[in-house]
C-alpha positions as CSV (number, residue, x, y, z in Angstrom):
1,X,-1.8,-11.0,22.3
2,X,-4.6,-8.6,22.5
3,X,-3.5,-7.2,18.9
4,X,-3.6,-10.6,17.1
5,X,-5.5,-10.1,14.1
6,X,-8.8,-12.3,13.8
7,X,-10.1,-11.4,10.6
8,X,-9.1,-9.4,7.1
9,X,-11.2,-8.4,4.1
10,X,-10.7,-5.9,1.3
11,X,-12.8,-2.9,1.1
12,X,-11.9,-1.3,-1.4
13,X,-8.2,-1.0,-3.9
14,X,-6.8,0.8,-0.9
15,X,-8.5,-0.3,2.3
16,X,-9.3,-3.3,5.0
17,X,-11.7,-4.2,7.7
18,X,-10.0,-5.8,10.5
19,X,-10.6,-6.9,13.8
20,X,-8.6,-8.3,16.6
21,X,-8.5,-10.6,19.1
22,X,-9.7,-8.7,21.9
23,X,-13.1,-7.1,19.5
24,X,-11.9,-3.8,18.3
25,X,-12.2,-3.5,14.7
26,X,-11.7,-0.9,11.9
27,X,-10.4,0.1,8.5
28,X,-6.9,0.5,7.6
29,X,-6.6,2.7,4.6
30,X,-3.6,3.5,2.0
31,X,-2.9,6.5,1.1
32,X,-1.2,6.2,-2.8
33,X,2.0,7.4,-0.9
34,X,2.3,4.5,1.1
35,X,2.5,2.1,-2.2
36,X,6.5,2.8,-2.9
37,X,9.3,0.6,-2.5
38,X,8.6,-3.1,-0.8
39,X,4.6,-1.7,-0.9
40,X,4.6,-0.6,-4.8
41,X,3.3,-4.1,-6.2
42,X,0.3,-3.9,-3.7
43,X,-0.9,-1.0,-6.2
44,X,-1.9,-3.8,-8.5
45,X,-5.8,-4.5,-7.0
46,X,-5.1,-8.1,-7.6
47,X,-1.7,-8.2,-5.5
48,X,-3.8,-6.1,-2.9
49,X,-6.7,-8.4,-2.8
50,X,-3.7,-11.7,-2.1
51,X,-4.0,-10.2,1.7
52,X,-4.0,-12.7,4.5
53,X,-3.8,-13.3,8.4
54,X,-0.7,-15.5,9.3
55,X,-0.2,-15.9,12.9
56,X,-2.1,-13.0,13.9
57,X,-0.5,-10.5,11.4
58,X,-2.1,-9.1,8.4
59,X,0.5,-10.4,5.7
60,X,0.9,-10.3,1.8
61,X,3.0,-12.9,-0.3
62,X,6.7,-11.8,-0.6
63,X,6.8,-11.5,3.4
64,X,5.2,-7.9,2.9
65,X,3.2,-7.3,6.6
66,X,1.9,-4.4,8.9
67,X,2.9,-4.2,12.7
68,X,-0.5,-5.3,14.3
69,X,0.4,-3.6,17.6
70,X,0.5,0.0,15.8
71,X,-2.7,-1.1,14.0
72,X,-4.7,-2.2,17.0
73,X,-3.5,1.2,19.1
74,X,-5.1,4.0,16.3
75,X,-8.0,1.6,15.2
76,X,-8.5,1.6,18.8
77,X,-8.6,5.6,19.3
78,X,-9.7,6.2,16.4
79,X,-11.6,3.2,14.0
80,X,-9.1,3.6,11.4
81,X,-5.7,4.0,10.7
82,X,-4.3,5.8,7.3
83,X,-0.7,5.0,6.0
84,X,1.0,6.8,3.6
């Protein structure tokens, strides 16, 4: 799929570069809000920094992962997409 994630890095404690399949990239960013619930141990840098790409989808140990499609559709409008 067009929204299959190619590449991941950190940018910073509470942000990543990614880019997709079909060449659009961006930054996903974090708002403090978002880290709560399944999300809270990614406020540790070091659990945050764990991040990976399995099968396409940006993915954390414990199964933690963000919907690609949503991703690709605001990074695509807009280079970025904030969660929190």
């Amino acid at each position: 799929m067009e929204w299959d994630v190619t590449e991941v890095s950190v940018k910073a404690d509470n942000a990543l570069y990614v880019r997709f399949k079909d060449g659009v990239q961006g930054t996903v960013e974090f708002a403090n809000s978002f880290f709560y619930g399944v999300f809270e141990k990614l406020k540790d840098p070091q659990e945050f920094r764990q991040v990976r790409i399995v099968d396409g989808v940006v993915t954390w140990p414990g199964e933690l992962d963000l919907a690609p499609d949503a991703m690709h559709d605001e990074i695509q409008k807009t280079g970025k997409w904030v969660l929190g």
